[in-house]
PLY file of the C-alpha trace (Angstrom):
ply
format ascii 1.0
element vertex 280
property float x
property float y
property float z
element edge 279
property int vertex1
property int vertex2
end_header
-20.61 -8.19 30.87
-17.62 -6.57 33.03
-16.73 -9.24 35.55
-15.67 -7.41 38.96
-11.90 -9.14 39.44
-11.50 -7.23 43.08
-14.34 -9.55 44.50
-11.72 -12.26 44.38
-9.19 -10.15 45.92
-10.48 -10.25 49.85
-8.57 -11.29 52.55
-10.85 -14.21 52.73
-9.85 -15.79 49.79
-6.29 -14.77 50.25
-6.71 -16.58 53.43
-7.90 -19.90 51.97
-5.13 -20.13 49.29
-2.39 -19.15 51.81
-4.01 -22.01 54.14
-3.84 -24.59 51.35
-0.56 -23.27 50.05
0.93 -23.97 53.59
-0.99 -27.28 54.41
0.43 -28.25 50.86
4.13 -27.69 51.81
4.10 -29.51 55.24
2.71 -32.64 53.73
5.69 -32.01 50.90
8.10 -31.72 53.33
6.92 -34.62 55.32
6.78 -36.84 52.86
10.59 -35.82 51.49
11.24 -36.27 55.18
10.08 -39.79 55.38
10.86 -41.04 52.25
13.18 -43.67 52.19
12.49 -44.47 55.67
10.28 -47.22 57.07
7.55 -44.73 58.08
6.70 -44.98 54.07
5.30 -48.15 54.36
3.39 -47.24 57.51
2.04 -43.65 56.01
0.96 -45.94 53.09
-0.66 -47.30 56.08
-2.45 -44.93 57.13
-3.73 -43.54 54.25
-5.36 -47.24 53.54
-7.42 -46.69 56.98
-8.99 -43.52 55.71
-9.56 -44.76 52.22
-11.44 -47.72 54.07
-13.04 -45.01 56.47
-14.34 -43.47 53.15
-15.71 -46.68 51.34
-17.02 -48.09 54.89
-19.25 -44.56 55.31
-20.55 -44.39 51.78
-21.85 -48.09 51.60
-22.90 -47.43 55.09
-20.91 -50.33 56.75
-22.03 -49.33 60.15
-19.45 -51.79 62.10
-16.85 -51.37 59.76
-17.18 -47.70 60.39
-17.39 -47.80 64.15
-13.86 -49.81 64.09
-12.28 -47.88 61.77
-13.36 -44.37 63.64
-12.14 -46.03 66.67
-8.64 -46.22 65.27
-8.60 -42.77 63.52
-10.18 -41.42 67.09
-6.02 -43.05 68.15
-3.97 -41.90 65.16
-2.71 -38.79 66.71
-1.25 -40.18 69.30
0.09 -43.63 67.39
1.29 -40.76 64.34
3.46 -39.17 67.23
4.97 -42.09 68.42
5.31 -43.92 64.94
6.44 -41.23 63.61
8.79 -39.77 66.27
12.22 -39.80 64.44
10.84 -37.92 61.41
9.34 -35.38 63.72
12.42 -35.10 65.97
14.87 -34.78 62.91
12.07 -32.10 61.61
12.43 -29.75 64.75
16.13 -30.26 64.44
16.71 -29.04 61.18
14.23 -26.29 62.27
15.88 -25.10 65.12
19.23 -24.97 63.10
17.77 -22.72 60.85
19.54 -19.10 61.06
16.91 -17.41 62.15
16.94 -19.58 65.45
20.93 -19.42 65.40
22.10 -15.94 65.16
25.05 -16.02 66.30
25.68 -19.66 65.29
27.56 -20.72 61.82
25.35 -19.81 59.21
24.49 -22.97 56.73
25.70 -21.47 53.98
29.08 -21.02 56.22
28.81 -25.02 57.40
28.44 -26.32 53.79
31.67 -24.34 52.41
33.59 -25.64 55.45
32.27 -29.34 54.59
32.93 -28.82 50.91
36.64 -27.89 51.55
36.94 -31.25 53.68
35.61 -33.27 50.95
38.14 -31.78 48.69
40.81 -32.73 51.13
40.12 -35.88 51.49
39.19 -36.72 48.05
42.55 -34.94 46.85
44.47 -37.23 49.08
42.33 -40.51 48.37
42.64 -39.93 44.80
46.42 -39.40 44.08
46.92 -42.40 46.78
44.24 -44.87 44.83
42.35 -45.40 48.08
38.80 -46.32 47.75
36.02 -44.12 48.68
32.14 -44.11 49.22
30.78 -40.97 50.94
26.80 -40.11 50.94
25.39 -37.13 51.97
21.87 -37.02 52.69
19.50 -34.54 51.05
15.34 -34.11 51.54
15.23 -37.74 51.71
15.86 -39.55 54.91
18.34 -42.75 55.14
17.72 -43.77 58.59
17.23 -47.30 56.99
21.15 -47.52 55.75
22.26 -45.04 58.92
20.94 -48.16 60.72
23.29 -50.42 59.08
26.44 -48.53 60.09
28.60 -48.13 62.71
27.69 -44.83 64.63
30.16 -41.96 64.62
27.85 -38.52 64.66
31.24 -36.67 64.37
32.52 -33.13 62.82
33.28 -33.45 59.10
37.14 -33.08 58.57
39.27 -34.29 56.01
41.93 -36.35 58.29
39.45 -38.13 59.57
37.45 -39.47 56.38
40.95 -40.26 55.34
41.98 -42.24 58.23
38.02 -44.29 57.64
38.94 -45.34 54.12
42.49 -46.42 54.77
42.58 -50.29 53.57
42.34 -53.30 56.05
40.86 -51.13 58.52
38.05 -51.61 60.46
35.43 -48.68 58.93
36.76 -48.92 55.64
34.37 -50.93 53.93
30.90 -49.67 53.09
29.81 -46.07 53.01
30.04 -43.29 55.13
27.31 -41.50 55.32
26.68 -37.25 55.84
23.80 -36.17 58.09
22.78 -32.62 59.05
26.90 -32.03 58.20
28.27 -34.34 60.53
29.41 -37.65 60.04
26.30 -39.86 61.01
27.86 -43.18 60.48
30.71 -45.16 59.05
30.95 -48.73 56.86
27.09 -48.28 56.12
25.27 -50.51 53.50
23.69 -49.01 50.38
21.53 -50.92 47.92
23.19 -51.97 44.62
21.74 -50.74 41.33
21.05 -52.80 38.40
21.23 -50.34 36.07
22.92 -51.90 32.65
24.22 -48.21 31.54
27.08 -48.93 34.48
30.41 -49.69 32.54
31.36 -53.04 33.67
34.94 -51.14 34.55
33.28 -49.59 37.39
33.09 -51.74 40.69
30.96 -52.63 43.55
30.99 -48.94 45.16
30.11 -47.38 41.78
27.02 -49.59 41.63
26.08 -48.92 45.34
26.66 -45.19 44.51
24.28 -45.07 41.68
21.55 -47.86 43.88
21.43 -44.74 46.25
20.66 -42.32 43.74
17.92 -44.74 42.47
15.79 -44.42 45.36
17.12 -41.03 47.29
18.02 -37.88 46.38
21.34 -37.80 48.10
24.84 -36.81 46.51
27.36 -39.81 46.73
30.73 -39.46 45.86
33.14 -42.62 44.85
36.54 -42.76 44.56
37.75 -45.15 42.42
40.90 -47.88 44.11
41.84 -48.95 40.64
41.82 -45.50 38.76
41.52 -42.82 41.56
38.93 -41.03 39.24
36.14 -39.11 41.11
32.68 -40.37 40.44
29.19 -38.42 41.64
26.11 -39.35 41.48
22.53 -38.40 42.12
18.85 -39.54 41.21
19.86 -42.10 39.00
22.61 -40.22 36.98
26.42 -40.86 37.32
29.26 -38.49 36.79
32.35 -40.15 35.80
35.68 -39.09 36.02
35.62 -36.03 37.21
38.03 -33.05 37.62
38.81 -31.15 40.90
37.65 -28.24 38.97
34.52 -30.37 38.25
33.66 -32.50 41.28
34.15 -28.70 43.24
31.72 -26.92 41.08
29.03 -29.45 40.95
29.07 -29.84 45.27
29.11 -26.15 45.34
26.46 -26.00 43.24
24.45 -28.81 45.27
24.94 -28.45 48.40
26.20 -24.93 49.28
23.20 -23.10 50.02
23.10 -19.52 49.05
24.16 -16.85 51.72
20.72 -15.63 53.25
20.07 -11.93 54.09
20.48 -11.27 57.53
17.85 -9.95 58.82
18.63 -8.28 62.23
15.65 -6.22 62.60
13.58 -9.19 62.99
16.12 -10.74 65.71
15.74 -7.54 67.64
11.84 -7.80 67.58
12.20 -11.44 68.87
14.36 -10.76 71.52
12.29 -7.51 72.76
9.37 -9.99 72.78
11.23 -12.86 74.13
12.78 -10.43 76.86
9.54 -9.32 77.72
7.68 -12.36 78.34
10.63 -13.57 80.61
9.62 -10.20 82.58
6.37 -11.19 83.10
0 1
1 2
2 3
3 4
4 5
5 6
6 7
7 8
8 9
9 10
10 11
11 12
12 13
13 14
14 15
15 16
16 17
17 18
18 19
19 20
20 21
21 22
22 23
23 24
24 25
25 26
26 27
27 28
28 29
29 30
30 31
31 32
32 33
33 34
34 35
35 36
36 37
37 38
38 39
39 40
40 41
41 42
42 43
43 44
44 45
45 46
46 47
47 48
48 49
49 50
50 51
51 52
52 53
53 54
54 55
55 56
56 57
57 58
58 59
59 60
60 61
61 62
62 63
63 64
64 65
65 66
66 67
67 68
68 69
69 70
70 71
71 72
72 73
73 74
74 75
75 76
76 77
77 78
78 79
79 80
80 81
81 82
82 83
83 84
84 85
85 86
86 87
87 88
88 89
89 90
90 91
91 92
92 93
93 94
94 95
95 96
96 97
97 98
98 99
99 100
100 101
101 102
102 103
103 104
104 105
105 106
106 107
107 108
108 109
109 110
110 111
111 112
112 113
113 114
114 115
115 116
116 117
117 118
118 119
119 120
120 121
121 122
122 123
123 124
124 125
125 126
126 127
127 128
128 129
129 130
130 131
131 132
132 133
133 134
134 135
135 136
136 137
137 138
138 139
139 140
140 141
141 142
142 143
143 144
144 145
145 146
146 147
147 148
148 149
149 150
150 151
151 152
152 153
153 154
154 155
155 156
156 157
157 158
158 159
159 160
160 161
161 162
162 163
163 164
164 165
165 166
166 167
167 168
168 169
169 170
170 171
171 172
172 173
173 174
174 175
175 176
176 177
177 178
178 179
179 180
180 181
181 182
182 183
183 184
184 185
185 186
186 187
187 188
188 189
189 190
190 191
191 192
192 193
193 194
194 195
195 196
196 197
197 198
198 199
199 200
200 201
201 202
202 203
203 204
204 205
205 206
206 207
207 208
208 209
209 210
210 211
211 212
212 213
213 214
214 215
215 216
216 217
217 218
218 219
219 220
220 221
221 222
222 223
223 224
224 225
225 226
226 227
227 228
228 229
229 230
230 231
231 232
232 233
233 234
234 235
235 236
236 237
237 238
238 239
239 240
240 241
241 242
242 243
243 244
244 245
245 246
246 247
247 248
248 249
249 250
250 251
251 252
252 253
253 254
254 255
255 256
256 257
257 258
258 259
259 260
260 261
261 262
262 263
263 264
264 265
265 266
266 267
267 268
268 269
269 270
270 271
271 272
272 273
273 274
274 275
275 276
276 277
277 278
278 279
């Protein structure tokens, strides 16, 4: 029996696997948006209303199910304004994309530049022994600990993470943390790990380094008072000791995007378009 394959291959079924495919990655990116936010426990939430939705239809719990559709007939508009920091940041990172910025500073061109500042200020902290604890987010949010710091939203430069960590200052204790490159906030609070694999050398800011890691997937870097060694970490794991050539390679590698392809054919279209429908 010859089974006919090109059956399968309509634009039909294409259709319905590109649909799922996409409805797949928003809810990915969503939740890697939200995690480590506050909206986790209230998308856990919401999710427990529809599983009750579910049960309540299926054992035919007629007032449970009028309440509960009452609620879900709501959760647009409460998943909007619950929800409104996620889906602000979201249309942020969107409309920094180069595709929307042209003639902006690529990301790939904005990573190198924050790379280099790292380097200058970890180069200076470490030769001087001055304690460091930098985070920079990744996919996972940390508006909880950005709440816990003192607000700077400032350009990423090497003078003035420097001038932050200086001892007896103000901002010097606590974490800085990286946002959408810029410097969201300063002297921030990070959970400390428990981890027993920690050598007991390593101090308060190693442990808060590797607590991060625990439950985001940002990169924090440490600069050790006592030793002025370099120490990375991310999801869990700890780099120790690192070299220039090492710590440099490893944020390259992590959070220097690759250069995209320009594509300026496209950008014409959109402007034509965009041009047009001003016309109108």
């Amino acid at each position: 029996m010859h089974f006919n394959y090109s059956n399968l291959l309509t634009w039909n079924n294409l259709s319905i696997v590109l649909d799922v495919l996409i409805i797949w990655y928003l809810v990915y990116r969503l939740i890697m948006l939200i995690r480590g936010t506050k909206a986790v426990q209230l998308a856990k939430g919401i999710v427990f209303i529809f599983i009750v939705r579910i049960i309540a239809g299926l054992l035919q719990l007629h007032a449970l199910t009028c309440i509960v559709d009452q609620i879900v007939s709501w959760a647009v508009i409460g998943i909007i304004v619950i929800f409104q920091p996620e889906i602000r940041r979201g249309l942020e990172r969107l409309g920094r994309t180069p595709f929307f910025n042209g003639h902006g500073e690529s990301a790939h061109a904005q990573s190198v530049k924050m790379v280099q500042e790292l380097d200058k200020a970890i180069q200076y902290m470490s030769k001087r022994r001055i304690g460091a604890l930098i985070t920079i987010q990744q996919d996972t949010g940390l508006d909880d600990y950005i709440e816990t710091g003192i607000k700077l939203d400032a350009d990423i430069t090497g003078e003035l993470l420097i001038n932050i960590f200086i001892p007896n200052t103000p901002l010097h204790d606590g974490a800085v943390i990286i946002n959408n490159n810029r410097i969201a906030v300063a002297a921030a609070y990070l959970p400390l790990s428990d981890n027993t694999m920690i050598p007991k050398r390593l101090g308060t800011r190693h442990r808060a380094a590797v607590g991060i890691s625990e439950v985001t997937d940002a990169v924090t870097i440490v600069v050790s008072e006592e030793t002025g060694g370099v120490t990375i970490t991310r999801n869990g794991r700890f780099l120790v000791d690192l070299s220039r050539d090492e710590y440099l390679k490893y944020l390259n590698a992590q959070l220097v995007p690759k250069e995209e392809k320009k594509l300026p054919w496209i950008r014409r279209v959109v402007n034509r378009v965009w041009k047009w429908g001003a016309s109108k």
